[in-house]
C-alpha positions in Angstrom: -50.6 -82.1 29.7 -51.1 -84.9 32.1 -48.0 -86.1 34.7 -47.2 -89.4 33.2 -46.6 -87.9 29.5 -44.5 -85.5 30.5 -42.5 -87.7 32.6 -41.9 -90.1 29.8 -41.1 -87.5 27.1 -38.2 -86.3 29.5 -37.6 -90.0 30.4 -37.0 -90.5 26.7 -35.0 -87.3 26.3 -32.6 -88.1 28.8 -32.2 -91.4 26.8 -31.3 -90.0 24.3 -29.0 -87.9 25.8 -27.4 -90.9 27.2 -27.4 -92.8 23.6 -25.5 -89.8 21.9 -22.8 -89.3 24.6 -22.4 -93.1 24.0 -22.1 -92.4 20.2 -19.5 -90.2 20.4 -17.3 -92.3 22.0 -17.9 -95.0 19.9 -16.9 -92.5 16.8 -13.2 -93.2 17.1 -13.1 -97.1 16.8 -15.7 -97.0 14.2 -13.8 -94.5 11.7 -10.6 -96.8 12.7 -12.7 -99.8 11.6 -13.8 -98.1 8.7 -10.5 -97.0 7.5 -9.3 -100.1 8.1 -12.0 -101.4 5.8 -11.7 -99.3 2.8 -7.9 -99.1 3.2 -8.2 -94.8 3.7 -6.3 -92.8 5.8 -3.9 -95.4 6.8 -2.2 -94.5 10.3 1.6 -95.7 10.7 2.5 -98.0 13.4 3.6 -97.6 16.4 7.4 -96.9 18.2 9.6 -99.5 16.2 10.4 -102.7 18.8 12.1 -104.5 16.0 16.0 -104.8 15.5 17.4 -102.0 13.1 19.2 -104.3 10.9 18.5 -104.1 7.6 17.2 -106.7 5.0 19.8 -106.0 2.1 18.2 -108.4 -0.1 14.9 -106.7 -0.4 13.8 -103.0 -1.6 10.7 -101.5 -1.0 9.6 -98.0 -2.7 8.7 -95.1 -0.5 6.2 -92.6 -2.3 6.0 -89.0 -0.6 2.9 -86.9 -1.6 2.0 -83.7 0.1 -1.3 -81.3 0.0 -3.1 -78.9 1.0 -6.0 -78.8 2.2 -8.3 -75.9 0.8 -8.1 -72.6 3.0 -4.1 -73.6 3.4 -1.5 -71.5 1.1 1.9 -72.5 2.4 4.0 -74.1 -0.6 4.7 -77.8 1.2 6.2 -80.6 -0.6 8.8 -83.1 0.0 12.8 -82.5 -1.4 12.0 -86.1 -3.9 9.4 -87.8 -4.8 10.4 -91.0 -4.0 13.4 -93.2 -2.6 14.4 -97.3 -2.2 14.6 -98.3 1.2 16.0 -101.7 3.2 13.5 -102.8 5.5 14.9 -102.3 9.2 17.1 -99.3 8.0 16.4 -96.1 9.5 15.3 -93.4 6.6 15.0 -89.9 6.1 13.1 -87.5 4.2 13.1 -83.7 4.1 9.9 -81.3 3.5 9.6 -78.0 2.6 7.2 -75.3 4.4 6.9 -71.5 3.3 4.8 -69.2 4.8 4.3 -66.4 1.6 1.9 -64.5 3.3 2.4 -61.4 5.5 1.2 -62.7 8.6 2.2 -65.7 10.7 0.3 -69.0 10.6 -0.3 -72.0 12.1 -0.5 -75.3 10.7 -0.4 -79.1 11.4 0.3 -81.9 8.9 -1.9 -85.1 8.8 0.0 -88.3 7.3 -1.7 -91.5 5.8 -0.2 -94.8 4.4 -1.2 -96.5 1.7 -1.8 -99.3 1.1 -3.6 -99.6 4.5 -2.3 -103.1 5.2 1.1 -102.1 5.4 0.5 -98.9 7.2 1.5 -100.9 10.6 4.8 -102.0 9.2 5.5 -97.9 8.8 7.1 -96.5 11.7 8.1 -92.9 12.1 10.3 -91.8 15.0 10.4 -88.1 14.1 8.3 -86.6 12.1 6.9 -82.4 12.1 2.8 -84.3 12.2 4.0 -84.7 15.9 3.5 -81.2 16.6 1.9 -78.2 15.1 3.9 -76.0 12.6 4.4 -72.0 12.8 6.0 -70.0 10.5 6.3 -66.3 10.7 5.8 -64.3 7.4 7.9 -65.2 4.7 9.3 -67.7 6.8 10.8 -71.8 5.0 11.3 -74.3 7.1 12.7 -78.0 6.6 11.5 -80.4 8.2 12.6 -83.8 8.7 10.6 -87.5 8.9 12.6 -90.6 9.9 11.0 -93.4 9.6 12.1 -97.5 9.2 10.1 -99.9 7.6 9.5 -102.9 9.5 11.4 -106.0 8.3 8.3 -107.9 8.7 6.3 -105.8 6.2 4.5 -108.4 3.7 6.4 -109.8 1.0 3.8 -108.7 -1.7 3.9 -104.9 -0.5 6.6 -103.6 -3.0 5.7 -100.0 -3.1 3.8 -98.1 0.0 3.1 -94.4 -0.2 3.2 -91.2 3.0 1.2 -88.7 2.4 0.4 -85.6 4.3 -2.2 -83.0 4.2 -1.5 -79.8 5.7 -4.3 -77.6 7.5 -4.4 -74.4 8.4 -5.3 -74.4 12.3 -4.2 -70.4 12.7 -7.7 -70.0 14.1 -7.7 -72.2 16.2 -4.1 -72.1 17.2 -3.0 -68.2 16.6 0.4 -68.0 16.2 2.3 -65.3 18.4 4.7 -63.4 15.9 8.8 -62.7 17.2 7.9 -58.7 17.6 4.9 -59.8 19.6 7.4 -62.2 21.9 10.2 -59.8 21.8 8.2 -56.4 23.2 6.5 -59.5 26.0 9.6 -60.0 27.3 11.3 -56.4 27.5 8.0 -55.7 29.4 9.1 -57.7 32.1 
């Protein structure tokens, strides 16, 4: 093999090298364009800047759905399955986690709004998706989401649904159990 052609097969290697790095970061406005597109995984808005008074005269239904995804076992739902909200009023909504296995776990919740057009009028200011979930064996938790939706949330949307899937990140993200924590620190 002559000079020049190897030159230009490592030329065009490093190209594309250069073209997938670029790819990846292009991944994240893409699937947010997407998403966007086929109203799917609709992501809430962001911190509430409006005023918190609420618009008495109109009522929007709030749908809560929750799931697992396939390798998770924790029972997970929300405490009802729907409530009438004010826009601008500040809302609440309890859900359940248990842990019926015999070893702790880890896991994080992932919410979506639908429909995706009103998923920017949907803002949560607590809510257990900020931060990863563990429970120790035998373990139920409740865990609160407050969110308020925005009083300038379109007149047609009547009805907007939260759902969450939960995954199981203990792999990832091992859990340390209280025995575990507890012999750590009389070690010291």
């Amino acid at each position: 093999m002559s000079g020049l052609p190897l030159k230009r097969l490592v030329l065009r290697l490093l190209m594309l090298t250069v073209v997938m790095f670029a790819f990846g970061f292009a991944l994240v406005p893409i699937y947010d364009v997407m998403c966007k597109a086929f109203g799917i995984n609709g992501k809430t808005g962001g911190q509430y800047e409006g005023s918190q008074v609420s618009d008495k005269t109109r009522s929007v239904r709030v749908q809560f759905m929750s799931t697992n995804a396939s390798d998770m076992v924790w029972d997970f739902y929300s405490t009802a399955d729907q409530i009438e909200v004010n826009p601008g009023a500040v809302n609440q909504m309890i859900f359940i986690a248990h842990n019926p296995t015999d070893k702790p776990m880890s896991a994080q919740a992932i919410p979506s709004i639908t429909p995706a057009e009103a998923a920017a009028y949907f803002h949560k200011t607590e809510c257990f998706c900020f931060t990863q979930q563990v429970l120790q064996p035998g373990e139920r938790i409740e865990m609160p989401v407050r969110f308020i939706v925005d009083r300038d949330l379109p007149a047609n949307v009547k009805h907007l649904t939260l759902a969450y899937t939960l995954f199981d990140i203990t792999a990832r993200h091992p859990p340390v159990a209280h025995a575990t924590v507890a012999n750590a620190q009389g070690a010291r």
